[in-house]
C-alpha positions in Angstrom: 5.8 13.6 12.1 4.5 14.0 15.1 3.1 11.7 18.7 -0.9 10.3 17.9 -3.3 8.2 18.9 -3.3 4.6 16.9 -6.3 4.5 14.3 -8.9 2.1 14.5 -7.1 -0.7 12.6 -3.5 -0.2 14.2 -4.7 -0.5 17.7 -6.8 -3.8 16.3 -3.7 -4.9 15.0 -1.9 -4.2 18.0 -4.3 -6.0 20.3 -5.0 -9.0 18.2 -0.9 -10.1 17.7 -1.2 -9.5 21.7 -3.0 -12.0 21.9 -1.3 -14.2 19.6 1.9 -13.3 21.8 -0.7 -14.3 25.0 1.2 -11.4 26.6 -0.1 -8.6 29.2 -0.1 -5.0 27.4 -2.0 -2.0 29.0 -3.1 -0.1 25.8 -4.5 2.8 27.6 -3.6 5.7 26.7 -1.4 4.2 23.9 0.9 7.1 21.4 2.8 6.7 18.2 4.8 7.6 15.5 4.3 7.0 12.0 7.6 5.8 10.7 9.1 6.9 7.4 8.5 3.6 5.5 7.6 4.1 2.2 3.5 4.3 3.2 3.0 0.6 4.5 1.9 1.5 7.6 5.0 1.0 10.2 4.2 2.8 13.7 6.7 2.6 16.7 4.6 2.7 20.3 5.1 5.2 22.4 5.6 4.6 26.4 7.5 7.4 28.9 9.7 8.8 25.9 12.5 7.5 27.0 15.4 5.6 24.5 14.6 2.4 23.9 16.2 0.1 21.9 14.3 -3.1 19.9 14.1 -6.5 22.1 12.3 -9.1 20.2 9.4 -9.9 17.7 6.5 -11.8 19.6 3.8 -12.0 17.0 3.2 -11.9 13.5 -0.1 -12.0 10.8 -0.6 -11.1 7.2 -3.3 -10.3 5.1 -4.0 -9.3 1.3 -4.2 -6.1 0.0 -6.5 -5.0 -2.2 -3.9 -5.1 -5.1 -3.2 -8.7 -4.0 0.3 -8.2 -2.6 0.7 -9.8 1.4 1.5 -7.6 3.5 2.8 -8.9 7.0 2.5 -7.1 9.8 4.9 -8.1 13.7 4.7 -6.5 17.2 7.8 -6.1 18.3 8.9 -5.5 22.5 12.0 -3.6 23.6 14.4 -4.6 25.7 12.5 -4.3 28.7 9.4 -6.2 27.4 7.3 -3.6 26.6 5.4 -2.3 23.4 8.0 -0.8 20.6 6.8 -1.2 17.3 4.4 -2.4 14.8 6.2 -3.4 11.6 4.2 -3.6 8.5 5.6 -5.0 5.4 4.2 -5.7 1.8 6.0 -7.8 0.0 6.4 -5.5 -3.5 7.4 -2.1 -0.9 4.5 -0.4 -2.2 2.3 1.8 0.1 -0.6 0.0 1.8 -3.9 0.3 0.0 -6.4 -1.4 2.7 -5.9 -2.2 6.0 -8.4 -4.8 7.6 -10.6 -3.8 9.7 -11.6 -7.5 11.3 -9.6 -10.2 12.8 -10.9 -12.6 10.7 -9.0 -11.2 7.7 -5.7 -12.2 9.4 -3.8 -14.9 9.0 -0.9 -16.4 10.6 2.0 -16.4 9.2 
Protein backbone atom coordinates (compact mmCIF):
# COMPACT_ATOMS: atom_id res chain seq x y z
CA UNK A 1 0.00 0.00 0.00
CA UNK A 2 1.23 2.92 -0.68
CA UNK A 3 0.87 7.27 0.47
CA UNK A 4 -2.36 8.95 -1.64
CA UNK A 5 -4.47 11.58 -1.82
CA UNK A 6 -8.05 10.98 0.18
CA UNK A 7 -11.00 10.33 -2.36
CA UNK A 8 -13.82 12.44 -2.59
CA UNK A 9 -15.84 10.88 0.16
CA UNK A 10 -12.87 10.35 2.75
CA UNK A 11 -11.82 13.85 2.68
CA UNK A 12 -15.85 14.79 3.15
CA UNK A 13 -15.74 12.46 5.90
CA UNK A 14 -12.79 13.87 7.21
CA UNK A 15 -13.97 17.48 7.15
CA UNK A 16 -17.47 17.05 8.28
CA UNK A 17 -16.47 15.01 11.83
CA UNK A 18 -14.01 18.23 11.96
CA UNK A 19 -16.55 20.00 12.27
CA UNK A 20 -18.49 17.97 14.61
CA UNK A 21 -15.07 18.00 16.81
CA UNK A 22 -15.28 22.18 16.08
CA UNK A 23 -11.53 21.66 15.86
CA UNK A 24 -8.91 23.58 13.49
CA UNK A 25 -7.43 21.01 10.79
CA UNK A 26 -5.40 22.34 7.68
CA UNK A 27 -6.36 19.62 5.10
CA UNK A 28 -4.13 20.99 2.45
CA UNK A 29 -2.20 18.87 1.00
CA UNK A 30 -3.64 15.98 3.07
CA UNK A 31 -1.83 11.99 2.39
CA UNK A 32 -2.93 8.52 3.52
CA UNK A 33 -2.74 5.01 3.88
CA UNK A 34 -5.28 2.56 3.29
CA UNK A 35 -5.15 0.34 6.20
CA UNK A 36 -5.39 -3.44 6.03
CA UNK A 37 -9.05 -3.73 7.48
CA UNK A 38 -10.88 -6.16 5.87
CA UNK A 39 -12.25 -3.48 2.94
CA UNK A 40 -14.30 -1.05 5.28
CA UNK A 41 -12.63 1.81 4.43
CA UNK A 42 -10.07 2.61 7.45
CA UNK A 43 -7.31 5.27 6.34
CA UNK A 44 -4.57 6.60 8.79
CA UNK A 45 -3.68 10.61 7.82
CA UNK A 46 -0.49 11.36 6.87
CA UNK A 47 1.41 14.56 8.36
CA UNK A 48 5.67 14.91 8.29
CA UNK A 49 6.07 10.96 8.52
CA UNK A 50 7.20 10.89 11.59
CA UNK A 51 5.99 8.06 14.48
CA UNK A 52 3.04 8.93 15.94
CA UNK A 53 1.15 7.15 18.24
CA UNK A 54 -3.01 7.37 18.63
CA UNK A 55 -4.25 10.38 21.13
CA UNK A 56 -7.92 10.42 21.27
CA UNK A 57 -11.22 9.94 19.23
CA UNK A 58 -12.94 13.50 18.72
CA UNK A 59 -15.84 12.74 16.45
CA UNK A 60 -17.88 10.09 15.31
CA UNK A 61 -21.06 9.50 12.55
CA UNK A 62 -22.70 6.47 10.86
CA UNK A 63 -24.58 5.76 7.96
CA UNK A 64 -26.26 2.72 6.19
CA UNK A 65 -24.82 0.74 3.68
CA UNK A 66 -26.44 -0.33 0.84
CA UNK A 67 -26.80 -3.92 2.35
CA UNK A 68 -28.31 -2.25 5.39
CA UNK A 69 -25.50 -2.92 7.86
CA UNK A 70 -24.29 0.69 9.95
CA UNK A 71 -21.23 1.42 9.43
CA UNK A 72 -19.54 3.96 11.87
CA UNK A 73 -16.96 5.94 10.98
CA UNK A 74 -14.40 8.33 14.04
CA UNK A 75 -11.53 10.75 13.42
CA UNK A 76 -9.07 10.10 15.66
CA UNK A 77 -5.90 12.84 16.77
CA UNK A 78 -2.52 11.67 17.92
CA UNK A 79 -0.87 12.55 20.71
CA UNK A 80 0.03 15.92 19.71
CA UNK A 81 -3.55 16.88 18.49
CA UNK A 82 -3.25 16.39 15.07
CA UNK A 83 -4.96 14.30 12.33
CA UNK A 84 -4.18 10.23 12.72
CA UNK A 85 -6.81 8.29 11.49
CA UNK A 86 -10.15 7.72 10.13
CA UNK A 87 -11.69 4.58 11.51
CA UNK A 88 -14.43 2.95 9.66
CA UNK A 89 -16.39 0.17 11.02
CA UNK A 90 -19.51 -1.91 9.83
CA UNK A 91 -21.02 -3.67 12.25
CA UNK A 92 -21.12 -7.39 10.34
CA UNK A 93 -16.92 -6.79 9.33
CA UNK A 94 -17.87 -6.99 5.87
CA UNK A 95 -16.26 -4.65 3.19
CA UNK A 96 -17.94 -1.32 2.55
CA UNK A 97 -20.37 -1.32 -0.39
CA UNK A 98 -21.26 2.56 -0.57
CA UNK A 99 -19.89 5.32 0.91
CA UNK A 100 -21.97 8.63 1.12
CA UNK A 101 -21.30 11.10 -0.77
CA UNK A 102 -23.39 14.04 1.25
CA UNK A 103 -23.50 15.08 4.75
CA UNK A 104 -26.89 14.71 5.02
CA UNK A 105 -26.63 10.90 4.88
CA UNK A 106 -24.75 11.03 8.34
CA UNK A 107 -25.82 10.65 11.43
CA UNK A 108 -24.61 10.99 14.80
CA UNK A 109 -23.95 8.47 16.69
Amino acid sequence: MSVREPKKHELMLVQYLIEQAEIQCDLIGLKVLDMNDGGMGSIKLIDDGSKRKCGCMVSDCRFIDEDNYPVIVSLFLDENDQLFELDIWKVNLSPTIKFPIDVKQLRSV
